[in-house]
Backbone as CSV, one residue per row, in Angstrom:
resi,resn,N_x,N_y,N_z,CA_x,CA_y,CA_z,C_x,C_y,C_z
1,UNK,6.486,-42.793,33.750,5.141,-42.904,33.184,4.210,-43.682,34.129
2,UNK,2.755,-43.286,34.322,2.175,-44.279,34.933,1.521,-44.946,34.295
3,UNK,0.893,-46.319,34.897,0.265,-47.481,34.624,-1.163,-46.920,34.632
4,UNK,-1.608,-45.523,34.778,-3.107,-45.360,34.466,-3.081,-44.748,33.469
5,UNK,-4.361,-44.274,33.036,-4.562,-43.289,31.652,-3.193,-42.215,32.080
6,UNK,-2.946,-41.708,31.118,-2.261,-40.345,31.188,-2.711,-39.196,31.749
7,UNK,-1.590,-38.646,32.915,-1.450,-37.920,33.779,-1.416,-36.475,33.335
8,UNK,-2.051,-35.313,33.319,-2.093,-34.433,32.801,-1.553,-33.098,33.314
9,UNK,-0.537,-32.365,33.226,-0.605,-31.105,34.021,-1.060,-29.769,32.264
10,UNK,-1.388,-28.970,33.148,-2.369,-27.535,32.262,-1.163,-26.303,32.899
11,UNK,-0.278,-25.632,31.966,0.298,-24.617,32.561,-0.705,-23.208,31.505
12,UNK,-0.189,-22.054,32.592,-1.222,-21.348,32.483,-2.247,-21.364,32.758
13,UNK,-2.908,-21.892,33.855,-4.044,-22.524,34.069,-5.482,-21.399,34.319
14,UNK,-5.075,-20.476,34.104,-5.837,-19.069,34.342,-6.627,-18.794,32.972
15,UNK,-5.688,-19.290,32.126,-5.906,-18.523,30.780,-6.817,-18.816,29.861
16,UNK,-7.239,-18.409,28.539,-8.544,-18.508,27.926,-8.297,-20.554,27.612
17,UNK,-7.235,-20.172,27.439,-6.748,-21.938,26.851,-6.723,-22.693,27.701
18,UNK,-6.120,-22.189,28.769,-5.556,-23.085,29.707,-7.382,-23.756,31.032
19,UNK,-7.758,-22.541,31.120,-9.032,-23.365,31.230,-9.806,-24.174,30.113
20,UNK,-10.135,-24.086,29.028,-10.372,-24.636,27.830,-9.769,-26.053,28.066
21,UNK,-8.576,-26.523,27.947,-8.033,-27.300,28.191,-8.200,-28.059,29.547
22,UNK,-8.230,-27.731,30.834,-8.793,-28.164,31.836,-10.336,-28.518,31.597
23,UNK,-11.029,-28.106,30.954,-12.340,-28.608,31.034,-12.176,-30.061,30.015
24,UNK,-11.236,-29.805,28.866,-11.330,-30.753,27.784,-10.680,-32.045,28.292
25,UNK,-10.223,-31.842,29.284,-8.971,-33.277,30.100,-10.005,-33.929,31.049
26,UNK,-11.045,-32.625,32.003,-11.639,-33.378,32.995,-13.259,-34.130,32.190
27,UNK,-13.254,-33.753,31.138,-14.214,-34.487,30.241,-14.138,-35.674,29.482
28,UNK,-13.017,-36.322,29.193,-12.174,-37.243,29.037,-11.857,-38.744,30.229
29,UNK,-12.376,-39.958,29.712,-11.993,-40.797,30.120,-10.489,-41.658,29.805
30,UNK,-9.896,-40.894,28.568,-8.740,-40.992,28.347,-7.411,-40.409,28.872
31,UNK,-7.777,-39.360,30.259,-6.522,-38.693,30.567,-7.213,-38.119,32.002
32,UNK,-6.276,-37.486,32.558,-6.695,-37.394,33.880,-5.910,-36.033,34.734
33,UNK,-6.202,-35.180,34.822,-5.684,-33.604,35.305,-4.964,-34.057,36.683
34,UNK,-3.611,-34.118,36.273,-2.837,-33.631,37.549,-2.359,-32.690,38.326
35,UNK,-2.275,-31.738,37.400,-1.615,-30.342,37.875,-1.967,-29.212,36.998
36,UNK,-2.384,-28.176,37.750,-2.255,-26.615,37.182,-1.674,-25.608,37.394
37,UNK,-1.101,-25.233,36.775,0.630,-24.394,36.907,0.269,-23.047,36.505
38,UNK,0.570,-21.786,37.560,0.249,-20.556,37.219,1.879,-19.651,37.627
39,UNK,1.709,-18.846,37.004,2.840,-17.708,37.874,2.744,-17.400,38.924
40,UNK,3.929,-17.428,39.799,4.440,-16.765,40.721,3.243,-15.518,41.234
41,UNK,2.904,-15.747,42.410,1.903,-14.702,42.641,0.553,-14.400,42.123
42,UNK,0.079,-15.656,41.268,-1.396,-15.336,40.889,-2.352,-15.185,42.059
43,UNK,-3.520,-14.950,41.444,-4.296,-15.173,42.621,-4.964,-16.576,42.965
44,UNK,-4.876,-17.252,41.818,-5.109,-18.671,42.164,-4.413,-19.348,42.470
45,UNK,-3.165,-18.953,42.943,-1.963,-19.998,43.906,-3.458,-20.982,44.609
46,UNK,-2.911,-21.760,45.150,-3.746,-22.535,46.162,-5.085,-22.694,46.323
47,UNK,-5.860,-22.481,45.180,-7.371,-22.408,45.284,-7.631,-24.256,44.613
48,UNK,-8.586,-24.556,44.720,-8.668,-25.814,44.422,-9.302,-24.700,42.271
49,UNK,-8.647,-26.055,41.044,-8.415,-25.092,39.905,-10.445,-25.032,39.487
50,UNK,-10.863,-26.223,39.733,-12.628,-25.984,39.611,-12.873,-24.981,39.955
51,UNK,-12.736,-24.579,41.699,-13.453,-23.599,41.750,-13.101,-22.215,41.698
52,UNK,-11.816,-22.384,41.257,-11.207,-21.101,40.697,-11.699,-20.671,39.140
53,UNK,-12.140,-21.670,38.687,-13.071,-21.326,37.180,-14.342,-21.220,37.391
54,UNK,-15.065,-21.344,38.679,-16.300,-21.010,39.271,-17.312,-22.313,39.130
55,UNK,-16.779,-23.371,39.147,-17.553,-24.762,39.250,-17.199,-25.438,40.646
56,UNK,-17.058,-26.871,40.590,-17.027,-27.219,41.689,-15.713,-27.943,41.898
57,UNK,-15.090,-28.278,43.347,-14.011,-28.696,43.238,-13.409,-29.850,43.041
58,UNK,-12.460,-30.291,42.124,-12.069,-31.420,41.112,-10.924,-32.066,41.965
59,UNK,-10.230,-31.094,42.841,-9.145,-32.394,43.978,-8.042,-31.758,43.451
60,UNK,-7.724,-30.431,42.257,-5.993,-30.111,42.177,-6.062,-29.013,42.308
61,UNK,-5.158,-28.613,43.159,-4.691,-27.891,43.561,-3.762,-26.073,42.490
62,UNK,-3.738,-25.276,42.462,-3.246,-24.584,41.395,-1.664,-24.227,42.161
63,UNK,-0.683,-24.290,41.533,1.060,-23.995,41.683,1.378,-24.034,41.115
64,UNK,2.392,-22.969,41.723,3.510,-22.221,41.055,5.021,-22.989,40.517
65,UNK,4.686,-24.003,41.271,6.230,-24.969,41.475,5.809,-26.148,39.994
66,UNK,6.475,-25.498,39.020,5.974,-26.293,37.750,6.796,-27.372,37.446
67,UNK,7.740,-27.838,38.202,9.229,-28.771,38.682,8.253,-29.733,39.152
68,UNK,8.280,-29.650,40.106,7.481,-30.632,40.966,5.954,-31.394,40.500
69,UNK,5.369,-30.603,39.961,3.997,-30.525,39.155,4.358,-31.388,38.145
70,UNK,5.061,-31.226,37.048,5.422,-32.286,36.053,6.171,-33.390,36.081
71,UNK,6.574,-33.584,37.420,7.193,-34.814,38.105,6.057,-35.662,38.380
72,UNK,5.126,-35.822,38.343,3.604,-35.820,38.746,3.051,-36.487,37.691
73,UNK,3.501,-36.564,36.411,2.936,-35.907,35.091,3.020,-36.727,33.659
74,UNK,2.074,-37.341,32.925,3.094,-38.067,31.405,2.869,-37.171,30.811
75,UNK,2.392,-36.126,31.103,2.229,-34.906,29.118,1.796,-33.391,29.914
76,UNK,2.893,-32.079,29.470,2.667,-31.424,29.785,2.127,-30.353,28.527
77,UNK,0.599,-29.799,28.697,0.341,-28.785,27.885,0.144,-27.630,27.950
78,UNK,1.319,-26.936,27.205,1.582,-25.410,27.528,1.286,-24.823,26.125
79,UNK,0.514,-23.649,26.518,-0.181,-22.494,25.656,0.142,-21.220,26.509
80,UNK,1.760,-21.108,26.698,1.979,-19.716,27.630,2.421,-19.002,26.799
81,UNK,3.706,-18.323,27.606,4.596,-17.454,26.235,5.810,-17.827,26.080
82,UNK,6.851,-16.774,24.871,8.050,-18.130,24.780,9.075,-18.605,25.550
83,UNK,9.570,-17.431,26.694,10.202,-17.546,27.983,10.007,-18.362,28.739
84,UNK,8.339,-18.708,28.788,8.186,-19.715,29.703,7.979,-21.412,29.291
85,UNK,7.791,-20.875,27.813,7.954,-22.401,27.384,9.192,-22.895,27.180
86,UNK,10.228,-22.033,26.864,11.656,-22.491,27.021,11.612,-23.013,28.215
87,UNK,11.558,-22.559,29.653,11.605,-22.824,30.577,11.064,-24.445,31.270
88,UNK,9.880,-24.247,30.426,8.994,-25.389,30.794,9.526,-26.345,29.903
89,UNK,10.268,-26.533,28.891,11.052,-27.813,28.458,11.994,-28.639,28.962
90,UNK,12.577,-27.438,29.636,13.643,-28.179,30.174,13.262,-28.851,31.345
91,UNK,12.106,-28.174,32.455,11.600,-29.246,33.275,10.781,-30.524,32.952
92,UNK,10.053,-29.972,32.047,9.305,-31.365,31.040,10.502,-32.331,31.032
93,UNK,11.743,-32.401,29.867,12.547,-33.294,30.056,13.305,-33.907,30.689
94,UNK,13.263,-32.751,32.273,13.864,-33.547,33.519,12.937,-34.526,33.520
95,UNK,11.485,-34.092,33.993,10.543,-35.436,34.055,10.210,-36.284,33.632
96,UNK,10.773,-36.474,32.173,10.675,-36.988,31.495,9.005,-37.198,30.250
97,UNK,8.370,-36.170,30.886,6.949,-35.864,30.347,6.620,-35.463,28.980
98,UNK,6.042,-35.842,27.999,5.803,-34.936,26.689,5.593,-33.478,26.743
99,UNK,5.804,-33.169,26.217,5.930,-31.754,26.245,5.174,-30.771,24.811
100,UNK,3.585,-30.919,25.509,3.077,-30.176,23.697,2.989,-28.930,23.835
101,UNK,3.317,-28.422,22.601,3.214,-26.302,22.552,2.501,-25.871,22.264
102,UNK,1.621,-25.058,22.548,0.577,-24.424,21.174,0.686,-22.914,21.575
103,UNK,2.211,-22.841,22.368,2.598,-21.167,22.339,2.791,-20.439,21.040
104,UNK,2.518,-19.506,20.526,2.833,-18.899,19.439,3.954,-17.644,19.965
105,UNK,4.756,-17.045,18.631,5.066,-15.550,19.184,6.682,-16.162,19.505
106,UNK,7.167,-17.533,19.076,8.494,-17.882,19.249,9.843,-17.366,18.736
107,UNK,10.461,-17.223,18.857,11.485,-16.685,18.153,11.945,-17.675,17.281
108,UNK,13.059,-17.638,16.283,13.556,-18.908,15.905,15.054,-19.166,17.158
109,UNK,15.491,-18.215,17.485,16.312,-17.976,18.643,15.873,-19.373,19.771
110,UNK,14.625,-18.763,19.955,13.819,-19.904,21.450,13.573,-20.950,20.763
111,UNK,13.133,-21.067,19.391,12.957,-22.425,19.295,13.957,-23.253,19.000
112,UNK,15.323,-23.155,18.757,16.513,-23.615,18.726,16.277,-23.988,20.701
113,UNK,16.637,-23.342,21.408,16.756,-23.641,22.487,15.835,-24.832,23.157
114,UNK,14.948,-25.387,22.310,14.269,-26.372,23.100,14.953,-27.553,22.354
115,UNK,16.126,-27.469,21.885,16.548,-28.646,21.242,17.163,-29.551,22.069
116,UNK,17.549,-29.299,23.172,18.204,-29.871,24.197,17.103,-30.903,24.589
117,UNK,16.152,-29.817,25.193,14.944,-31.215,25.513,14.340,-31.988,24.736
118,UNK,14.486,-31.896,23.561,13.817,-32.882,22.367,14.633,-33.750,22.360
119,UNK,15.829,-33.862,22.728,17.274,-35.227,22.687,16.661,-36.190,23.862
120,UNK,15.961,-35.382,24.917,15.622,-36.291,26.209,14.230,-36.641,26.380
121,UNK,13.354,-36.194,25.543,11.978,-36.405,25.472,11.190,-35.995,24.090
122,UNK,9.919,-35.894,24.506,9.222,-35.423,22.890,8.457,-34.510,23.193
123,UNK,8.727,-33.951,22.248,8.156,-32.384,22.223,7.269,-32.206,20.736
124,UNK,6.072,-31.917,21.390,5.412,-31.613,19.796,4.466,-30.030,19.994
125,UNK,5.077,-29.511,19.024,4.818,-28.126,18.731,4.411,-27.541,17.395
126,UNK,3.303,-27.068,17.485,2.722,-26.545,16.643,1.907,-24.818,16.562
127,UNK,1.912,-24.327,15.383,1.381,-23.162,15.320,-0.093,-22.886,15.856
128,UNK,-0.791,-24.148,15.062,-2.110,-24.137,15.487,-2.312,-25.843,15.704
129,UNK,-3.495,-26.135,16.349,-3.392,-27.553,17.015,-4.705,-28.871,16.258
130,UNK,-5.040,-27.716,15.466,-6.715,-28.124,14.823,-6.207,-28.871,13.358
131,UNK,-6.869,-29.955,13.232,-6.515,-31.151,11.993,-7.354,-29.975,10.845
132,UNK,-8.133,-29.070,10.878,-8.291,-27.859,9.871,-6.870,-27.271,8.918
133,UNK,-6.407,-26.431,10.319,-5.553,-26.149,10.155,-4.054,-27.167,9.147
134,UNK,-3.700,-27.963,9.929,-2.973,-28.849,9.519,-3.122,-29.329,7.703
135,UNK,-4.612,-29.580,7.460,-4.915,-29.874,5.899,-4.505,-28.171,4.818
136,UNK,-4.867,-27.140,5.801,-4.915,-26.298,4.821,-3.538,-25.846,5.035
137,UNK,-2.136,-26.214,5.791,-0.709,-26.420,5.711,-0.309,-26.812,4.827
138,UNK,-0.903,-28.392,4.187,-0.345,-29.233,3.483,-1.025,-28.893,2.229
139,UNK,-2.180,-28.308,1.724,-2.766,-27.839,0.378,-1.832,-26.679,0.372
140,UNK,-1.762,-25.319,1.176,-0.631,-24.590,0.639,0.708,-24.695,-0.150
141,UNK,1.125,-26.026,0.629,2.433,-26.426,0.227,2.626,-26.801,-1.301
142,UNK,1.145,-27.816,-1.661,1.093,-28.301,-2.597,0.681,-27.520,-4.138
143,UNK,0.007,-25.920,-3.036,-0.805,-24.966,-4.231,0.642,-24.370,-4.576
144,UNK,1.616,-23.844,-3.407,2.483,-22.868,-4.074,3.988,-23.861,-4.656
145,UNK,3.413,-24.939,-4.422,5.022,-25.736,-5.440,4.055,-25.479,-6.645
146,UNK,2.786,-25.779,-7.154,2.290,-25.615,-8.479,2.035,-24.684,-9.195
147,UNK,2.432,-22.941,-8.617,2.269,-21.757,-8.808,3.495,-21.365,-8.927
148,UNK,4.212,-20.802,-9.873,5.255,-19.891,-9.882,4.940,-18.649,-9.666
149,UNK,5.960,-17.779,-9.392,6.049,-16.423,-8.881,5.581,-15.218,-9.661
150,UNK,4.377,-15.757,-10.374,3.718,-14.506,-11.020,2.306,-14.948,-10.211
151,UNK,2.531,-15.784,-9.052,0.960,-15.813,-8.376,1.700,-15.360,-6.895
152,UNK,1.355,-14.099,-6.642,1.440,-13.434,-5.404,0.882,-14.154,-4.206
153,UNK,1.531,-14.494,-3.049,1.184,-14.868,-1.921,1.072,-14.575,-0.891
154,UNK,-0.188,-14.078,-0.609,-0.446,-13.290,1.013,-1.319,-13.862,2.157
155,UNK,-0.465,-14.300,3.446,-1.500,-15.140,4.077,-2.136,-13.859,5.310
156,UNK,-3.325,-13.751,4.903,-4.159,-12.827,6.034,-5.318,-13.805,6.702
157,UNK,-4.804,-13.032,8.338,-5.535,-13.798,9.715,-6.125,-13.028,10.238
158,UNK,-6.917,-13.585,11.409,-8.032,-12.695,12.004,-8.015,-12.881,13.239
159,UNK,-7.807,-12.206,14.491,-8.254,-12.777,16.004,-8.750,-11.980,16.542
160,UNK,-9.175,-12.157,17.513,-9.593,-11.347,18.555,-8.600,-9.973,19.215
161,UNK,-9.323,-9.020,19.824,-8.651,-7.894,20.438,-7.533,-8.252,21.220
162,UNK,-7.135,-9.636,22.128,-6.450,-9.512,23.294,-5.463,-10.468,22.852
163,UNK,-4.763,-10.961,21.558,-4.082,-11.323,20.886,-3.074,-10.584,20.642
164,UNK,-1.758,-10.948,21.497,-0.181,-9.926,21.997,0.267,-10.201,20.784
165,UNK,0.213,-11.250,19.651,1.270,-11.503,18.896,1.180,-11.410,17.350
166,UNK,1.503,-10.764,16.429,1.483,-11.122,14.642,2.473,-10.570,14.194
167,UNK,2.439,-11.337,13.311,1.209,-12.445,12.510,1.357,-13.563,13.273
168,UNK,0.218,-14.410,13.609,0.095,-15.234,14.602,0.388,-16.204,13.971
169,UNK,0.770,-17.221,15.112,1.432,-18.768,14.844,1.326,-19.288,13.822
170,UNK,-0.023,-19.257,13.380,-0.562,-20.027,12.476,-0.559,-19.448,10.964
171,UNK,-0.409,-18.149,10.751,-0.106,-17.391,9.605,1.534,-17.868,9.063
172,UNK,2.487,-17.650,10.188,3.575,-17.739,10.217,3.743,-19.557,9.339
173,UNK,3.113,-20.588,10.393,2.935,-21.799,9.470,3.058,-21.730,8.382
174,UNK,1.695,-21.371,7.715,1.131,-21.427,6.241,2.286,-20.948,5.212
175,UNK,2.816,-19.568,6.485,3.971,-18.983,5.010,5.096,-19.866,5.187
176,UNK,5.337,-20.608,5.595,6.650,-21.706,5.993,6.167,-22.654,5.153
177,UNK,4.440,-23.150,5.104,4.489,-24.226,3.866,4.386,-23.777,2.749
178,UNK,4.088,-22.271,2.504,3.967,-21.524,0.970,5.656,-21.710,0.521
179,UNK,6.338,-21.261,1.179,7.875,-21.173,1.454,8.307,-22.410,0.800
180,UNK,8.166,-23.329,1.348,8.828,-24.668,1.442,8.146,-25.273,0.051
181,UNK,7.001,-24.855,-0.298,6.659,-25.564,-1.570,7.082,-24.786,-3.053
182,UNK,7.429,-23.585,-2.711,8.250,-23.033,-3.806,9.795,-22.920,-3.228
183,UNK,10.385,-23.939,-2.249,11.616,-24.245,-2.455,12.794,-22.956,-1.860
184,UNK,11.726,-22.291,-1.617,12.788,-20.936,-0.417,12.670,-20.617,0.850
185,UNK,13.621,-20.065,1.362,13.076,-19.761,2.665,12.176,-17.731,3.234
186,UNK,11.577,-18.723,4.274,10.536,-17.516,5.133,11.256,-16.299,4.978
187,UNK,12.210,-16.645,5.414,13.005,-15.148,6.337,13.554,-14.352,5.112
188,UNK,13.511,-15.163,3.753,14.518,-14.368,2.705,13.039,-13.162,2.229
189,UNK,12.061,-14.301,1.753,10.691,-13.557,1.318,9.706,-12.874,1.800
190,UNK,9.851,-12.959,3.264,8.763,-12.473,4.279,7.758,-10.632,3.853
191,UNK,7.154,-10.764,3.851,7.014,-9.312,3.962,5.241,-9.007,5.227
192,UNK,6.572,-8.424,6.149,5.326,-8.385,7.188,5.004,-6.558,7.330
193,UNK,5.733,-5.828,6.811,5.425,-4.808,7.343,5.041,-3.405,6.291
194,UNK,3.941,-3.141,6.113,3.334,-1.899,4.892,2.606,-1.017,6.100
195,UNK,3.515,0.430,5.903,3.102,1.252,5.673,3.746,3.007,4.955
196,UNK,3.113,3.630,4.875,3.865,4.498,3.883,3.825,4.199,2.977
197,UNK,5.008,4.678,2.135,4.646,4.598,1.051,6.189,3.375,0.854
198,UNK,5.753,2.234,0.518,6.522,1.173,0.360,6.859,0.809,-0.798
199,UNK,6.155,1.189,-1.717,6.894,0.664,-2.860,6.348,-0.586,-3.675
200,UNK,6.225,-0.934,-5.042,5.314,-2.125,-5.258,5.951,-3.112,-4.484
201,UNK,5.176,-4.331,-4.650,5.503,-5.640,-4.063,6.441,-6.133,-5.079
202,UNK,7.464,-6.555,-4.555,8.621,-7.777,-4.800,7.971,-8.840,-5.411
203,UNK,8.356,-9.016,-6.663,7.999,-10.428,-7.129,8.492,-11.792,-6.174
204,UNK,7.806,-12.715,-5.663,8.267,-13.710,-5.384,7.945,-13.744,-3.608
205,UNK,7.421,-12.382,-3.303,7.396,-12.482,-1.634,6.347,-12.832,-1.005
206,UNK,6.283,-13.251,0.407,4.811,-13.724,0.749,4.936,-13.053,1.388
207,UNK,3.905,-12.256,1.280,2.955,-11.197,2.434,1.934,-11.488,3.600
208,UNK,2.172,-10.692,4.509,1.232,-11.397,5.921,0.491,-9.942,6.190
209,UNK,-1.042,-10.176,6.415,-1.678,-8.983,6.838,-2.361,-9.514,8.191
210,UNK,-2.608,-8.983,9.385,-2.947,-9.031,10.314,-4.273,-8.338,10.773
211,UNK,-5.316,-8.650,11.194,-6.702,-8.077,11.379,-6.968,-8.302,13.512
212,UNK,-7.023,-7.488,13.746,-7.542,-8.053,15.797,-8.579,-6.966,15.600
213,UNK,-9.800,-7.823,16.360,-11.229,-7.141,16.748,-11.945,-8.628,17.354
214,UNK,-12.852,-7.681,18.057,-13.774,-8.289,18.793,-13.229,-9.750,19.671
215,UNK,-14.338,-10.843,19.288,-14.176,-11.915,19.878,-13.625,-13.046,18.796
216,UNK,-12.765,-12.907,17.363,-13.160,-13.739,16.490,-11.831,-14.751,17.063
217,UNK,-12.536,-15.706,16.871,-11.436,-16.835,17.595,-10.178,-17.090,16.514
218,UNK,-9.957,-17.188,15.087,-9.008,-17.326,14.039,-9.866,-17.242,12.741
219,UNK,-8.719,-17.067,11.812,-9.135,-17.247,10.762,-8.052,-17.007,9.725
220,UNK,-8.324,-18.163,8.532,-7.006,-17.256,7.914,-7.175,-17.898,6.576
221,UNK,-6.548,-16.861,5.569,-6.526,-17.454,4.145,-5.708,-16.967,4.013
222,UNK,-5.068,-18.004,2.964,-3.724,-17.993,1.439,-4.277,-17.913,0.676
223,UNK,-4.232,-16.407,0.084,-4.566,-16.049,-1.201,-3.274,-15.629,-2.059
224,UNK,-3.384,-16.871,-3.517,-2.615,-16.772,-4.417,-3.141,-16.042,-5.976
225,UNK,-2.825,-14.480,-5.997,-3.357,-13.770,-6.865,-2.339,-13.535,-7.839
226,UNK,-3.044,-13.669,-9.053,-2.130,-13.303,-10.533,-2.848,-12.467,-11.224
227,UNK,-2.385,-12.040,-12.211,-3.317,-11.445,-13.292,-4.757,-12.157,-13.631
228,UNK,-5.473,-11.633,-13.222,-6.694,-12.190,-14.231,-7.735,-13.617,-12.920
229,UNK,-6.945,-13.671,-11.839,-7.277,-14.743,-11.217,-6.918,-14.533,-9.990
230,UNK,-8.080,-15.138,-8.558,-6.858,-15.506,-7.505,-7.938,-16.954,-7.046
231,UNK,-6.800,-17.481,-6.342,-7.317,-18.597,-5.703,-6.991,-18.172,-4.153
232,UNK,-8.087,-18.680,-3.580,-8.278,-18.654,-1.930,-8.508,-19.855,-1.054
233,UNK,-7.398,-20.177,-0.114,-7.862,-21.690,0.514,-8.040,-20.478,2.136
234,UNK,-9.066,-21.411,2.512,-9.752,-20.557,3.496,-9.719,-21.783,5.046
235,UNK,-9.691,-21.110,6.057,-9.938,-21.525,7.629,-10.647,-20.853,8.401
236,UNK,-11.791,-21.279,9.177,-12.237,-20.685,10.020,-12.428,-21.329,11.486
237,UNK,-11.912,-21.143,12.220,-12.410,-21.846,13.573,-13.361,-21.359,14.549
238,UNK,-14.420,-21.013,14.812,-15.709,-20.780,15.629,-15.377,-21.176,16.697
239,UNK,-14.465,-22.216,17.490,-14.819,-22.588,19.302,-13.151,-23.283,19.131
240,UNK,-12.865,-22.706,20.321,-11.575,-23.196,20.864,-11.656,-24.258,20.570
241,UNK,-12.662,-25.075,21.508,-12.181,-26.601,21.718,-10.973,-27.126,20.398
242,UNK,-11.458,-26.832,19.159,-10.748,-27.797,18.199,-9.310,-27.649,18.319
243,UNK,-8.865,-26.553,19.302,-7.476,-26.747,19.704,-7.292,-27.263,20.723
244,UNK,-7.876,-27.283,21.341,-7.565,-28.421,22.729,-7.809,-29.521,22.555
245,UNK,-8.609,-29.683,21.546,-9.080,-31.432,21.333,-7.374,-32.136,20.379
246,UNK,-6.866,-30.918,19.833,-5.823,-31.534,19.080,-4.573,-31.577,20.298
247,UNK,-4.287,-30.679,21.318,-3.684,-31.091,22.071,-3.322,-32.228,22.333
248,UNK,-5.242,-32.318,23.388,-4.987,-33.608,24.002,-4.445,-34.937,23.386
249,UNK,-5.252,-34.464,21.803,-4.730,-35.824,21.223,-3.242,-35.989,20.600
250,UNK,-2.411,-34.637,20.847,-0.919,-34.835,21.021,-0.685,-35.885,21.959
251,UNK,-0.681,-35.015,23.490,-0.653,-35.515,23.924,-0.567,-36.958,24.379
252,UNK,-1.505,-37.831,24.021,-1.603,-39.583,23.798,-0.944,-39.546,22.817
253,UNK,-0.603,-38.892,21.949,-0.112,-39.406,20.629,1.301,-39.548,21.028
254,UNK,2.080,-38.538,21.962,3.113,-38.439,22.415,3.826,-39.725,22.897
255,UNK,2.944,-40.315,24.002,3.063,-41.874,25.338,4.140,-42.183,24.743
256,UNK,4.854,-42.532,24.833,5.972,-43.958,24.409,6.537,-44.184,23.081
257,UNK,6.499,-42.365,22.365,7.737,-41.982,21.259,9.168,-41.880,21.792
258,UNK,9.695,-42.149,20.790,11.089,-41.781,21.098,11.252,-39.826,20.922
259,UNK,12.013,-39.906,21.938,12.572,-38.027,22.380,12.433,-38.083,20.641
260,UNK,12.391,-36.567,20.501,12.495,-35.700,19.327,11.483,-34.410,19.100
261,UNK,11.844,-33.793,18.184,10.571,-32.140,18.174,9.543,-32.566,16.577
262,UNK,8.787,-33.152,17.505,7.260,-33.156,16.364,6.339,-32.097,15.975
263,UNK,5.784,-32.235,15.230,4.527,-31.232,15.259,3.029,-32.175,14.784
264,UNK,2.192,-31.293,14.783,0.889,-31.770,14.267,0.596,-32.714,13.313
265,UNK,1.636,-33.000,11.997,1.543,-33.371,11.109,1.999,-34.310,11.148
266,UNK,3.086,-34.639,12.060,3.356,-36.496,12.790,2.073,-36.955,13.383
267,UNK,1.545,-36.116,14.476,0.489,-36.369,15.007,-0.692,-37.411,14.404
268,UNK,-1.129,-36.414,13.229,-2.137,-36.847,12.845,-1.455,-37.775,10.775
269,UNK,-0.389,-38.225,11.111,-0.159,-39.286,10.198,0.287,-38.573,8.789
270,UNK,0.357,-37.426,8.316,0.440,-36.233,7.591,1.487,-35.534,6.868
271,UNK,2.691,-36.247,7.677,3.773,-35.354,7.568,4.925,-36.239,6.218
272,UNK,5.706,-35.855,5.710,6.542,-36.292,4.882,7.205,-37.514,5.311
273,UNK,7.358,-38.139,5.970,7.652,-39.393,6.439,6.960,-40.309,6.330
274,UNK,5.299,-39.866,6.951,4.345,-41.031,7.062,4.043,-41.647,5.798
């Protein structure tokens, strides 16, 4: 660890986030951009990363060598995919660096596999990174322990066109706290997939509908419908930043925990412990 503010590396550094995040670190008197980590063969290998986002140049350098880069480093923030965030844990915990996620699209397969590095460092991972998000986690939890299974549960999201993954991270969440507050699990109740002719809905299942167009950055509601009624807890996020701002503030939040796999809801004081 160093003796200055916290040392920052940005993997993916190309990407809608990963610049997002570089701007949100070099705006910050609390943290300080060390490294930007791209794949093998980008075209921004070696460009200074400012003026590879078309501003001016900030002094780091963009590489491929993400080993070396987080040796460099107290907190690494990755918004890649799940191959490479597996990957990137285990160098995180060589370095001993925090290690925050805001990859979506995980397997439960891959996320078992970062358990190794959570024994040697801290890892905090989350679906979505925004204290929004996070409140309307913990009201789900609390709406569907108070709803029995004659109130249908379907969490529908919204993103943009260039969104590889659904139901996205953050859908997936919500039905894990719908899940968990009526006392079952995801994988037994899930229902992600209608078409044809399917058949009524299963009493008791949570349903995920998926929407991609345009530019819409997220969005998502748990709607719990019964006869005669539904209730709707609603999210909307308008501008990245509020996920990078929750990063970063993983990030510091991370400094000088003991190893283990956190999420948002340690973060921000939230979670069943606090």
């Amino acid at each position: 660890m160093s003796d200055q503010t916290p040392g920052i590396a940005i993997t993916g550094a190309s990407g809608r986030m990963g610049q997002m995040l570089i701007a949100q670190v070099m705006a910050s008197d609390r943290m300080r951009l060390v490294a930007a980590i791209e794949r093998p063969g980008h075209d921004w290998l070696g460009q200074d990363v400012g003026e590879a986002m078309g501003g001016a140049a900030i002094g780091v350098s963009v590489t491929d060598d993400a080993a070396a880069a987080f040796s460099g480093a107290d907190a690494v923030i990755d918004f890649t995919a799940p191959a490479a965030t597996v990957a990137f844990s285990e160098m995180a915990a060589e370095a001993g660096c925090v290690h925050v996620i805001g990859t979506t699209g995980m397997s439960e397969d891959e996320i078992a596999q970062l358990s190794p590095a959570a024994e040697k460092t801290v890892i905090v991972r989350a679906g979505n990174m925004s204290l929004g998000v996070n409140l309307l986690t913990q009201l789900t939890r609390r709406v569907a322990a108070a709803l029995d299974a004659d109130y249908d549960i379907e969490v529908i999201e919204a993103h943009h066109n260039q969104k590889v993954d659904a139901p996205s991270g953050t859908a997936l969440m919500l039905g894990e706290a719908a899940a968990a507050g009526r006392g079952v699990s995801l994988k037994e109740v899930s229902d992600r997939g209608r078409d044809g002719i399917t058949g009524a809905r299963r009493r008791g299942d949570i349903g995920f509908s998926a929407i991609r167009g345009g530019d819409i950055v997220g969005e998502h509601d748990v709607m719990f419908a019964a006869a005669g009624e539904r209730i709707i807890l609603r999210h909307v996020a308008s501008d990245r930043t509020v996920f990078a701002r929750g990063a970063l503030k993983a990030a510091l939040w991370g400094q000088g925990r003991a190893p283990g796999h956190y999420d948002m809801l340690d973060v921000l004081g939230m979670s069943d412990g606090s």
